[in-house]
Residue frames as a rotation matrix with the C-alpha (Angstrom) as fourth column:
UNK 1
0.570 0.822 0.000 0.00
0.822 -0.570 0.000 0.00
0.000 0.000 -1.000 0.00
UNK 2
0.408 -0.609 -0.681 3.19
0.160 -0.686 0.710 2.31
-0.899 -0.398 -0.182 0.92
UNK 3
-0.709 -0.598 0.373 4.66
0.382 0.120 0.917 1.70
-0.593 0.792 0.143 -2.60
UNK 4
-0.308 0.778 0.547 1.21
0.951 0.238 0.197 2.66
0.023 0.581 -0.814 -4.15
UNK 5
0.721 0.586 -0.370 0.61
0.566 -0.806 -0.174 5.91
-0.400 -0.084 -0.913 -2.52
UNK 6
0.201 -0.569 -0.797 4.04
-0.227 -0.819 0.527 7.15
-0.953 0.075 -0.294 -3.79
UNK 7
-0.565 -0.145 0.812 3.23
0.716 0.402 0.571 5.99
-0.409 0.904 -0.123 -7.07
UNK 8
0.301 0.877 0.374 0.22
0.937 -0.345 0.057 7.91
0.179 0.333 -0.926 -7.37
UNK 9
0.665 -0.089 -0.742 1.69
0.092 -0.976 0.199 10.77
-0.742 -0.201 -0.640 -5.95
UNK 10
-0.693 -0.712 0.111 4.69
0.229 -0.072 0.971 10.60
-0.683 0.698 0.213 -8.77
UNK 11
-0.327 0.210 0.921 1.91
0.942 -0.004 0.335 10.29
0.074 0.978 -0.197 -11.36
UNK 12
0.526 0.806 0.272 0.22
0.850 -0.482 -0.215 13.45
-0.042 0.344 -0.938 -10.13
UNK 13
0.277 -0.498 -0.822 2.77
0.048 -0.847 0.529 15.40
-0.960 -0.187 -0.211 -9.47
UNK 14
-0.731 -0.653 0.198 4.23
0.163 0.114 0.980 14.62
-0.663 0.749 0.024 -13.13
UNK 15
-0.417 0.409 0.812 0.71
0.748 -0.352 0.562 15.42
0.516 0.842 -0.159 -14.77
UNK 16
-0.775 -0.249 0.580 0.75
0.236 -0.967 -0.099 18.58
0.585 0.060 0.808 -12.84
UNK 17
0.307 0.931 -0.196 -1.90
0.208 0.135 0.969 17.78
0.929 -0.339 -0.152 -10.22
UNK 18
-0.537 -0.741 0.403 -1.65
-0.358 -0.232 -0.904 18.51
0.764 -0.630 -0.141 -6.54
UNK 19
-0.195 0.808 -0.556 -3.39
0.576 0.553 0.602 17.06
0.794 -0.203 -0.573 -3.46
UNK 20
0.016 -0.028 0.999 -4.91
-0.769 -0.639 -0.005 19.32
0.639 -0.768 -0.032 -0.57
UNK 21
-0.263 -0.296 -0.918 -4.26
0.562 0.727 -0.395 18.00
0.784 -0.620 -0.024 2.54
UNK 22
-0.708 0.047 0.704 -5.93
-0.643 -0.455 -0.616 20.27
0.291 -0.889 0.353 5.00
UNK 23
0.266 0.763 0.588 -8.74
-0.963 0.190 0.189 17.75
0.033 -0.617 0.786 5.64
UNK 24
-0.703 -0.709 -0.058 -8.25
-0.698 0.673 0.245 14.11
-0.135 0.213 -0.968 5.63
UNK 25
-0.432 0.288 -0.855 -10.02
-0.389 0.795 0.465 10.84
0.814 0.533 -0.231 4.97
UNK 26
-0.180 0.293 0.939 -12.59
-0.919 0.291 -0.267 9.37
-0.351 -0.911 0.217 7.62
UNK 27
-0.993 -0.112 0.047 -12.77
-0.099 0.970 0.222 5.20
-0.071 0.215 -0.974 7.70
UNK 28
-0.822 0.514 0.244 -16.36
0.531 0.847 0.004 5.37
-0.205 0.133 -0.970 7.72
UNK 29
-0.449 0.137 -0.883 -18.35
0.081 -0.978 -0.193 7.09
-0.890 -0.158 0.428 5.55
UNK 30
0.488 0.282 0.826 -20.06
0.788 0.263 -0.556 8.09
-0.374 0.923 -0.094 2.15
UNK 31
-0.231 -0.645 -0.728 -18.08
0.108 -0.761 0.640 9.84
-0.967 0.070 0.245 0.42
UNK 32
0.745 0.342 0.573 -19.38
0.581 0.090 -0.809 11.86
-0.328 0.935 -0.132 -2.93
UNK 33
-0.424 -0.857 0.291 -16.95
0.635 -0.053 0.771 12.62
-0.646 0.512 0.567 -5.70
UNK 34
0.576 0.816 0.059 -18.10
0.707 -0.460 -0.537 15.95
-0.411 0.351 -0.841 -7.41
UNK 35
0.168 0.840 -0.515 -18.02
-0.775 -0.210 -0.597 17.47
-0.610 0.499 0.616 -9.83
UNK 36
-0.406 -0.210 0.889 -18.37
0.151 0.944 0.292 14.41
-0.901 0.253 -0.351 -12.26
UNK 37
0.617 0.256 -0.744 -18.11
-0.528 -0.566 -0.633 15.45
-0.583 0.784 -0.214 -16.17
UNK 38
0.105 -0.533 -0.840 -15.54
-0.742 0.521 -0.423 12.86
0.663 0.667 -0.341 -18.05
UNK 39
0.814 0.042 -0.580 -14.43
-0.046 0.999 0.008 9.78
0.579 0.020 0.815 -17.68
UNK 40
-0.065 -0.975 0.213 -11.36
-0.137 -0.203 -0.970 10.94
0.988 -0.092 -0.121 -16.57
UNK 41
0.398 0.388 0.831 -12.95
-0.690 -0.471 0.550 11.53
0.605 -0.792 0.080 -12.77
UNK 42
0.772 0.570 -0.281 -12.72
-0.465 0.809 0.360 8.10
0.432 -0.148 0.890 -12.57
UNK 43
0.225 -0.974 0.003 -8.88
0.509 0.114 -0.853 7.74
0.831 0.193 0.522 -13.17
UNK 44
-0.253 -0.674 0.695 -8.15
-0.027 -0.713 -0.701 10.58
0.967 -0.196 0.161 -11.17
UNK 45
0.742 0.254 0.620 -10.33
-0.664 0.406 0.628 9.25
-0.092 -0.878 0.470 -8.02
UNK 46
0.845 -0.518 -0.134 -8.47
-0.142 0.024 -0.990 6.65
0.516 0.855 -0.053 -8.59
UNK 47
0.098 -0.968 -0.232 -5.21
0.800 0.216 -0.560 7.97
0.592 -0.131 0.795 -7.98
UNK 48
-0.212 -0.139 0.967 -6.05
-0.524 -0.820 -0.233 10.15
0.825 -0.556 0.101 -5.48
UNK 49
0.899 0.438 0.019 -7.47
-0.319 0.623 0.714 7.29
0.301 -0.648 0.700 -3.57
UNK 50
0.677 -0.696 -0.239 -4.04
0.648 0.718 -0.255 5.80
0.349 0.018 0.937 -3.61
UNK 51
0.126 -0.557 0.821 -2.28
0.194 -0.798 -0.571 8.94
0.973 0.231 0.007 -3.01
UNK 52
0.137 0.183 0.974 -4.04
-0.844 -0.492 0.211 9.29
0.518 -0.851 0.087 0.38
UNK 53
-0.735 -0.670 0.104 -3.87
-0.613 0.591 -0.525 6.07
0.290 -0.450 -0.845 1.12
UNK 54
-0.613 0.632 0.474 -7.04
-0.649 -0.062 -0.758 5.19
-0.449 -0.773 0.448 1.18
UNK 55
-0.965 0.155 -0.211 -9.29
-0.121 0.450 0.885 2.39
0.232 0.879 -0.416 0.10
UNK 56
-0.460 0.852 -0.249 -12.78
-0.824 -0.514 -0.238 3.08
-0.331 0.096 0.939 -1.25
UNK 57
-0.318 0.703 0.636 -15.64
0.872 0.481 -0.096 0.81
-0.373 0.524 -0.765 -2.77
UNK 58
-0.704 0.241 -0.667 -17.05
-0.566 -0.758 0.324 2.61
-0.428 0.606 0.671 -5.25
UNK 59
-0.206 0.561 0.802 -20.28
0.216 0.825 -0.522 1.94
-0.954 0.066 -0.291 -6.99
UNK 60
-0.938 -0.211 -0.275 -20.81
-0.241 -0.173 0.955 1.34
-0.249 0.962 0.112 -10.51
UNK 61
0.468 0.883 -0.039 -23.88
-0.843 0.433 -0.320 0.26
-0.265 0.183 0.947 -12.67
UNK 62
0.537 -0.053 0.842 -24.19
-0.257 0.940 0.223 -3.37
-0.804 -0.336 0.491 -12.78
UNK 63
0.992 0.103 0.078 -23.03
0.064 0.133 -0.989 -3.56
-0.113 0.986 0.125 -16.71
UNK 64
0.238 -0.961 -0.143 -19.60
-0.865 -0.142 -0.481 -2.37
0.441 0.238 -0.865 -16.44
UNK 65
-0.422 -0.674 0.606 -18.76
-0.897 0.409 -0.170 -5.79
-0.133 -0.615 -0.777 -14.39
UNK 66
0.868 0.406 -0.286 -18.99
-0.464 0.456 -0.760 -8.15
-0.178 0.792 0.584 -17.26
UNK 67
0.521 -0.751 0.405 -16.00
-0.016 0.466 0.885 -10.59
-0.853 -0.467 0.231 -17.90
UNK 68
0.332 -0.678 -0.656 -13.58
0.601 0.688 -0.407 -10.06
0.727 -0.259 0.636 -18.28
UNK 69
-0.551 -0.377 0.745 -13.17
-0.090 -0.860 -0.502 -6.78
0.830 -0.343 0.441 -16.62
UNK 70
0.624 0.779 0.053 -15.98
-0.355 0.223 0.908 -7.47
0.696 -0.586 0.415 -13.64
UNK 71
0.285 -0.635 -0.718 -12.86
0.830 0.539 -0.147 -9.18
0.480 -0.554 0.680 -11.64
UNK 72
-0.606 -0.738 0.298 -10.35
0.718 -0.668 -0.194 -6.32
0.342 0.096 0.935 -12.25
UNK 73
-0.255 0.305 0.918 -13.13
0.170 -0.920 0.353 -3.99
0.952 0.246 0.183 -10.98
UNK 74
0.909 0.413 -0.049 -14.08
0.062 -0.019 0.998 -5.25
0.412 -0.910 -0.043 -7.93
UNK 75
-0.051 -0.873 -0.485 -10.33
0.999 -0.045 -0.025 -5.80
0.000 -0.485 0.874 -7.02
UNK 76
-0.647 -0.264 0.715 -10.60
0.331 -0.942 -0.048 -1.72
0.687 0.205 0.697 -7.58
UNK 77
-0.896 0.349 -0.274 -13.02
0.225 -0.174 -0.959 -1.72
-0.382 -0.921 0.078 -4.91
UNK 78
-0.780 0.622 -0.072 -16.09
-0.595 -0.701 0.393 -1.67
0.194 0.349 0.917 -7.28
UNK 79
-0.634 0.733 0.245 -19.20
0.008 0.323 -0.946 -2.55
-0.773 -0.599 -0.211 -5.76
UNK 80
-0.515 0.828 0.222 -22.09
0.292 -0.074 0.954 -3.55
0.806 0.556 -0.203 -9.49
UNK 81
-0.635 0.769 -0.067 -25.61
0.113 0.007 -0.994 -2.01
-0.764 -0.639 -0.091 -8.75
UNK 82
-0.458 0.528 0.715 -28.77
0.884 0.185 0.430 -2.20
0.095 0.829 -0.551 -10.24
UNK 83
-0.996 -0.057 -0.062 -29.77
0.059 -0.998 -0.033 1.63
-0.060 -0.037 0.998 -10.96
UNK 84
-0.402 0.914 0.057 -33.44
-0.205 -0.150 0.967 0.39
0.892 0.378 0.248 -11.47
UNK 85
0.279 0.582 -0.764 -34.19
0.714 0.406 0.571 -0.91
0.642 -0.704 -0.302 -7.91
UNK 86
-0.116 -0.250 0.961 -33.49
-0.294 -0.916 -0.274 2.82
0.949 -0.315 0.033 -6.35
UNK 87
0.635 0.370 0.678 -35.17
-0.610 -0.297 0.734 1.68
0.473 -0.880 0.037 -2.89
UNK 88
0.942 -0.292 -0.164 -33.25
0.313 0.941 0.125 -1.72
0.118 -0.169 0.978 -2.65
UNK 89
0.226 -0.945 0.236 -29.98
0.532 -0.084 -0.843 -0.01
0.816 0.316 0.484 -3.74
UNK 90
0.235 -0.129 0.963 -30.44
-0.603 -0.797 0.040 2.24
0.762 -0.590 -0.265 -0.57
UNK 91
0.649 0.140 0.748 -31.17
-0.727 0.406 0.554 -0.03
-0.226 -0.903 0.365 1.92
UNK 92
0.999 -0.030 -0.018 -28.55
0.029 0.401 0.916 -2.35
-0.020 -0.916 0.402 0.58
UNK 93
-0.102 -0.884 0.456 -25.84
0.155 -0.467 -0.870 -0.23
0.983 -0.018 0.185 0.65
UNK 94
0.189 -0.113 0.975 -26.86
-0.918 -0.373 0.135 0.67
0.348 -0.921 -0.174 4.34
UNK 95
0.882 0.056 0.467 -26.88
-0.309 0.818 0.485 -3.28
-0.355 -0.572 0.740 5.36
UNK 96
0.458 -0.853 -0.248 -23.16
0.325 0.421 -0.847 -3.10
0.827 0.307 0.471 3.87
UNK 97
-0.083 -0.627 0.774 -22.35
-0.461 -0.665 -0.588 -0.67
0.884 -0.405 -0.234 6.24
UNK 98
0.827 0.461 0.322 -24.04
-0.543 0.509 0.668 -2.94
0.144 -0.727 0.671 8.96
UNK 99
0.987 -0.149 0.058 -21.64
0.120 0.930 0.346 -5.64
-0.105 -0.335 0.936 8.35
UNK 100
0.256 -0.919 0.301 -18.13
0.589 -0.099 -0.802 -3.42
0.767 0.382 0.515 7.83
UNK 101
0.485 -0.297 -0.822 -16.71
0.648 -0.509 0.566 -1.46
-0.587 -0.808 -0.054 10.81
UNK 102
-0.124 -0.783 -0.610 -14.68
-0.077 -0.605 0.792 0.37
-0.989 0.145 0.014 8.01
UNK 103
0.195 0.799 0.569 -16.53
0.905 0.077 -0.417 1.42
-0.377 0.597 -0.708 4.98
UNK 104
-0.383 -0.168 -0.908 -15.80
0.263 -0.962 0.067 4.32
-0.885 -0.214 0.413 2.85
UNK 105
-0.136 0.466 0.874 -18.35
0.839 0.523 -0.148 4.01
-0.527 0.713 -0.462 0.15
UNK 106
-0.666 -0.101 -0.739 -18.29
0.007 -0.992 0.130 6.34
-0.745 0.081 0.662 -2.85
UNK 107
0.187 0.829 0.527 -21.80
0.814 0.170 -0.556 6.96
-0.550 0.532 -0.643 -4.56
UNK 108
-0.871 -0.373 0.321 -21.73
0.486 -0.553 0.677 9.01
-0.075 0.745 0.663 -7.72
UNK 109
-0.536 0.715 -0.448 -24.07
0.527 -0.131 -0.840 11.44
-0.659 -0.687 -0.306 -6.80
UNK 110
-0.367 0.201 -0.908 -24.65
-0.639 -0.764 0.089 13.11
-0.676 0.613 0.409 -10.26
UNK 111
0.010 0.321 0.947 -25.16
0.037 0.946 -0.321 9.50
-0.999 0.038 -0.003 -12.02
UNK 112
0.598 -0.234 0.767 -23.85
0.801 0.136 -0.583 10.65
0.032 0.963 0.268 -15.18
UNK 113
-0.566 -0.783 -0.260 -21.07
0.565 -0.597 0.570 12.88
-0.601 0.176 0.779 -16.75
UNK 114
-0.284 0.638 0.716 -23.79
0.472 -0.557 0.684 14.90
0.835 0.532 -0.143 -18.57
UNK 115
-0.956 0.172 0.237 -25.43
-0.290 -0.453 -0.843 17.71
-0.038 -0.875 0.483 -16.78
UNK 116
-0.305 0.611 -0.730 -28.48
0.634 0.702 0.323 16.64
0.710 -0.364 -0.602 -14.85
UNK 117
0.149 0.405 0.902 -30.86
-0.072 -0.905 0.419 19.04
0.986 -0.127 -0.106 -13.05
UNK 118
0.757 0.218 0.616 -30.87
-0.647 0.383 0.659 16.83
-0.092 -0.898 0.431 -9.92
UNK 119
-0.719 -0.678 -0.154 -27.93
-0.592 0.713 -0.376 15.14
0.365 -0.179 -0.914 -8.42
UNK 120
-0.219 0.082 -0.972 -29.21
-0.008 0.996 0.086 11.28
0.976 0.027 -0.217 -7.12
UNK 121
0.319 0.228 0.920 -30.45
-0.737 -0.550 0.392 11.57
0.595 -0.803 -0.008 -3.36
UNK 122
0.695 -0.095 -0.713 -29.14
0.023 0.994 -0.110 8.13
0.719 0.060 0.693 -2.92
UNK 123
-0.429 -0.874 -0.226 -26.20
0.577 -0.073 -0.813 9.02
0.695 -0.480 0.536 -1.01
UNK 124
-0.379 0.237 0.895 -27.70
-0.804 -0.563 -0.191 11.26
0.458 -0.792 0.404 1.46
UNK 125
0.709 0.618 0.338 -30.55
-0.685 0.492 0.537 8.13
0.166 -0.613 0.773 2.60
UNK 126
0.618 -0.316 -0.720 -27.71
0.293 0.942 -0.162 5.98
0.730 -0.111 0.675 2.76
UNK 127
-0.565 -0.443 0.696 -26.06
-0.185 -0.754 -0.631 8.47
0.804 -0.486 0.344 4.97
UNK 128
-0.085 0.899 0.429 -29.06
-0.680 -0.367 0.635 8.93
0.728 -0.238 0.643 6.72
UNK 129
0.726 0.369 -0.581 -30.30
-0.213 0.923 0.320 4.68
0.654 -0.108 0.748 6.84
UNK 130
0.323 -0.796 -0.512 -26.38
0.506 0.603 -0.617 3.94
0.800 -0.059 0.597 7.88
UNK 131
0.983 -0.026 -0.179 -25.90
0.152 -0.422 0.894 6.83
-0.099 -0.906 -0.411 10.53
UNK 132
-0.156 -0.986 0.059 -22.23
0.856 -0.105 0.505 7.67
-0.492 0.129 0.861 8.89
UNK 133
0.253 0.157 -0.955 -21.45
-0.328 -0.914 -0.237 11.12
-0.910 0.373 -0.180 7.93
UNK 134
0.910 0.020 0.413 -21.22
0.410 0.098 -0.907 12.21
-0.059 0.995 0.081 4.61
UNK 135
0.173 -0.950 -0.261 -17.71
0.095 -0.248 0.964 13.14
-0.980 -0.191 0.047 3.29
UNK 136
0.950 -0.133 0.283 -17.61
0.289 0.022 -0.957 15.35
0.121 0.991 0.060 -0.12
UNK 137
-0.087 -0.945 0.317 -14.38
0.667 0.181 0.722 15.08
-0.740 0.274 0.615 -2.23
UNK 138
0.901 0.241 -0.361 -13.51
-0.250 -0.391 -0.886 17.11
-0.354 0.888 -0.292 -5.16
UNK 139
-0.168 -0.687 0.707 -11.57
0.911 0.165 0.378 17.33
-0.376 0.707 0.599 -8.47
UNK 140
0.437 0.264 -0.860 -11.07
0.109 -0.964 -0.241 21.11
-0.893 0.011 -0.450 -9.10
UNK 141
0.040 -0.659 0.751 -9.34
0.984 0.156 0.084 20.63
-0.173 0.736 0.654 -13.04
UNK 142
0.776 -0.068 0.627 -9.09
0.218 -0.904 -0.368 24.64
0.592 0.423 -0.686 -13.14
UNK 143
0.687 -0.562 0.460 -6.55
-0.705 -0.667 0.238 24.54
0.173 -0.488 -0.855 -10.17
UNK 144
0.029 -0.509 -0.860 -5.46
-0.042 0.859 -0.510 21.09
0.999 0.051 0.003 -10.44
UNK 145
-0.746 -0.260 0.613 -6.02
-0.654 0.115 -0.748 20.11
0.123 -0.959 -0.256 -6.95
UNK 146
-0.187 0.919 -0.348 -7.98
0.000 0.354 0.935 17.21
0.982 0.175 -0.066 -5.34
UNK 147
-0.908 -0.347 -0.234 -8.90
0.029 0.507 -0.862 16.18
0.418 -0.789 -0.450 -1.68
UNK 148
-0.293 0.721 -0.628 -11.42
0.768 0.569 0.294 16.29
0.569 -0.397 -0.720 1.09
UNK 149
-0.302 0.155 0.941 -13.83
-0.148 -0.982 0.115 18.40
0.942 -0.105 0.320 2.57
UNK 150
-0.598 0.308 0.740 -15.67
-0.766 0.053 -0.641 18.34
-0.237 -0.950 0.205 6.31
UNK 151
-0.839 0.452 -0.302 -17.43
0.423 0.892 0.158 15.55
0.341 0.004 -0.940 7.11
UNK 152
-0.531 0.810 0.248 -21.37
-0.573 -0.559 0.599 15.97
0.624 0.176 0.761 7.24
UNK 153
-0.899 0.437 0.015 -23.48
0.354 0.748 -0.561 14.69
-0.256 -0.500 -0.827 9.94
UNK 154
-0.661 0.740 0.122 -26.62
0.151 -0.027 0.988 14.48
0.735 0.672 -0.093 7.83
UNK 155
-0.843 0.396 0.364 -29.89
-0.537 -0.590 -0.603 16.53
-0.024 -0.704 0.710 9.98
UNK 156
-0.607 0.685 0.402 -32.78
0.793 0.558 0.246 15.02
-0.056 0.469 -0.882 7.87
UNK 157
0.314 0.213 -0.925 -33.13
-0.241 -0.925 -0.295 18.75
-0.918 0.316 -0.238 7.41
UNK 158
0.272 -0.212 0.939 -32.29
0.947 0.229 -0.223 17.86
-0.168 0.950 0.263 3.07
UNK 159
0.913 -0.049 0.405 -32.23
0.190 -0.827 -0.529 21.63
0.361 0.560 -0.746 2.62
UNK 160
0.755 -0.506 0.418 -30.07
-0.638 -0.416 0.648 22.85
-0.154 -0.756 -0.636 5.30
UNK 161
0.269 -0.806 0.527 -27.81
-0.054 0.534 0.844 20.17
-0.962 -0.255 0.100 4.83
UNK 162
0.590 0.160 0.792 -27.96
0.802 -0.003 -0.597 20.72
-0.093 0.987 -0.130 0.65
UNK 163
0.948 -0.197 0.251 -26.64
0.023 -0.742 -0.670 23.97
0.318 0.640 -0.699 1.25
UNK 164
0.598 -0.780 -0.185 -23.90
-0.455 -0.520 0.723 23.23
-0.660 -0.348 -0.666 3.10
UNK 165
-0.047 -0.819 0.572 -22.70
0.473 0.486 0.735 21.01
-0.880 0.305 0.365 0.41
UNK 166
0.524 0.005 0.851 -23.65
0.806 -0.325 -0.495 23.58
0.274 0.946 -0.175 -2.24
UNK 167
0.992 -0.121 0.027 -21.38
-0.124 -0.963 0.237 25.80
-0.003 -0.239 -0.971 -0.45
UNK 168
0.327 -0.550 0.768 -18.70
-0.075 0.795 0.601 23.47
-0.942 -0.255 0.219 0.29
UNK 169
-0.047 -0.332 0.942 -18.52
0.836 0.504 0.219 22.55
-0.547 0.797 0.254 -4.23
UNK 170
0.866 0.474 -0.162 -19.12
0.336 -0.790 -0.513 26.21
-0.371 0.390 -0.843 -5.11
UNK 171
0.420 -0.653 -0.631 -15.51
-0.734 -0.653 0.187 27.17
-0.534 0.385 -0.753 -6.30
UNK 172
-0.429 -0.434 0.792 -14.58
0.120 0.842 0.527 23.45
-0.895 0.321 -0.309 -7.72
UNK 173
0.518 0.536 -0.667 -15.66
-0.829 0.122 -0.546 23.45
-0.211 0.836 0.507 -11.69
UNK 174
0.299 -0.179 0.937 -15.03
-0.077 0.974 0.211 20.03
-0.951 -0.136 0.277 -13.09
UNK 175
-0.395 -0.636 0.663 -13.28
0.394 0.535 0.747 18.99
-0.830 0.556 0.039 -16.49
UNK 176
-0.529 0.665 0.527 -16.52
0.488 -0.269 0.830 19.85
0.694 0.696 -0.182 -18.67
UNK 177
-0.817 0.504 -0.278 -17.93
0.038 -0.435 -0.900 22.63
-0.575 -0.746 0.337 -16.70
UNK 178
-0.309 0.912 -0.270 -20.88
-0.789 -0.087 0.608 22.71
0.531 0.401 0.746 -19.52
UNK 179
-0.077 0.511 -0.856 -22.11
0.509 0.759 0.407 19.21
0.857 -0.405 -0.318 -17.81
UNK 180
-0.894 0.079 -0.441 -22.53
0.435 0.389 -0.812 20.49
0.107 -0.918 -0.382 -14.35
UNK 181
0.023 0.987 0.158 -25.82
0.481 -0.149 0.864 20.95
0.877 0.056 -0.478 -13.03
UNK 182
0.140 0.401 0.905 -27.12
-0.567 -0.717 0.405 22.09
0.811 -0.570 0.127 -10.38
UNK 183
-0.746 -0.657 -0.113 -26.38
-0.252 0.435 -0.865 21.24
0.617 -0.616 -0.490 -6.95
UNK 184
-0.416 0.860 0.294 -29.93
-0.904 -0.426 -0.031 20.23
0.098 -0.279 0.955 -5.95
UNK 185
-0.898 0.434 0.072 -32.42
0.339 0.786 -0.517 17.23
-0.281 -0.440 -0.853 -4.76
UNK 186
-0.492 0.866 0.089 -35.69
0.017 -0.093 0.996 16.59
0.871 0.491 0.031 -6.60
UNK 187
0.031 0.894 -0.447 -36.68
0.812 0.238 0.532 16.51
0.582 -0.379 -0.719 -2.75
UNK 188
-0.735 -0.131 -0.666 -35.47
0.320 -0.932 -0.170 19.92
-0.598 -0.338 0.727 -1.51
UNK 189
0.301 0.822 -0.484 -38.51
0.774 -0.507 -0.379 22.44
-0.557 -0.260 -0.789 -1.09
């Protein structure tokens, strides 16, 4: 793992990438990965995951984890879901956390690299269901910089707790700023 994180750090430093380091990684947690406009995101989570040292599950749709690749992904810590059973996919993602003392589970809260009026509320009820804060990340590709913000202990106040992560991604613009959307829940008032 020690040989990995100074790999990753070689690659970003060599494609010109830096990592903040005023916050750090919590072991248990959702963590959302914003703004999310290219494929690239993916890469560059990634190797920022490795950088910090940290290992994530990440969830994917069920399709990408076909064989032969479907191995090679979960070893990456990907976690298939089905994107049609929304309620199921909540509840079990919270009965993962049940059974892990050390969970850092990243839900792609925009659910596509296109822009999208509404981000996915999925992550928040699993927040919520699981009683683990929420922990947003960025990729800022105008300053080259990634890393971690405060950890959220979710209110079941959706607004109030909406804006602090639309405050929180306000200066980050992502790869294809024309894809982002709004920072917003189809259930916020």
């Amino acid at each position: 793992m020690a040989l990995m994180k100074y790999v990753a750090r070689g690659i970003l430093f060599l494609i010109g990438w830096r990592m903040d380091t005023k916050n750090s990684a919590m072991l248990r947690c959702v963590l959302i990965a914003a703004p999310h406009t290219s494929n690239w995101d993916f890469l560059m989570m990634m190797l920022f995951s490795a950088a910090f040292g940290v290992k994530t599950k990440w969830m994917g749709k069920n399709s990408l984890f076909i064989p032969p690749f479907g191995f090679f992904l979960r070893l990456l810590g990907g976690v298939p879901v089905k994107r049609d059973r929304k309620g199921q996919l909540v509840a079990s993602m919270i009965r993962l956390f049940s059974k892990r003392e050390n969970l850092m589970l990243v839900v792609p809260v925009e659910g596509t690299r296109g822009h999208t009026k509404y981000w996915k509320s999925g992550f928040y009820h699993i927040a919520l269901g699981a009683k683990v804060p929420i922990l947003p990340t960025f990729l800022d590709y105008n300053n080259k910089v990634g890393g971690f913000g405060l950890p959220l202990t979710v209110t079941g106040n959706i607004s109030y707790d909406m804006q602090i992560l639309r405050d929180f991604y306000r200066p980050f613009i992502g790869k294809h700023p024309e894809n982002m959307g709004p920072i917003k829940l189809r259930e916020e008032k």
